[in-house]
Phi, psi and omega in degrees: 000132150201187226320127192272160180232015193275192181173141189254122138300117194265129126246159172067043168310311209278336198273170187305320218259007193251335225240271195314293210254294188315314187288347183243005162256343184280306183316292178336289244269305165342273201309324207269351174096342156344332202212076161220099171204155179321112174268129188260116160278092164274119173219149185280311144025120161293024198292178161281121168293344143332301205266003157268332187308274142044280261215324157296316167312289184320321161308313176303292180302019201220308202268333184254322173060058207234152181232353170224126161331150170299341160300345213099323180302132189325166141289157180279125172289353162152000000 
């Protein structure tokens, strides 16, 4: 077999339609099995990967109203 190069690309991770929609259609895609290849995040922004991890959390709880990964495992609190 061989080897993949793929990969999905964010730009503008950081902006509202990424925070509404993007971050709560990629978990769907997750949980539903859809999605496994390396998620790449571009922003002009200076964050931290903490404050983006953060602020997918925030999305997920506000919009999904989720308290857990598909694994089972928690969301990361930051």
């Amino acid at each position: 077999m061989m080897p993949r190069s793929d990969a999905l690309v964010l730009f503008g991770v950081t902006g509202d339609l990424a925070y509404q929609q993007i971050f709560p259609a990629l978990y769907d895609m997750v949980r539903r099995g859809h999605l496994d290849v390396p998620i790449l995040g571009v922003a002009r922004s200076g964050w931290t990967a903490d404050r983006l991890k953060a602020r997918a959390r925030e999305s997920l709880e506000e919009v999904t109203r989720l308290t857990a990964w598909p694994d089972g495992a928690a969301i990361p609190t930051g």
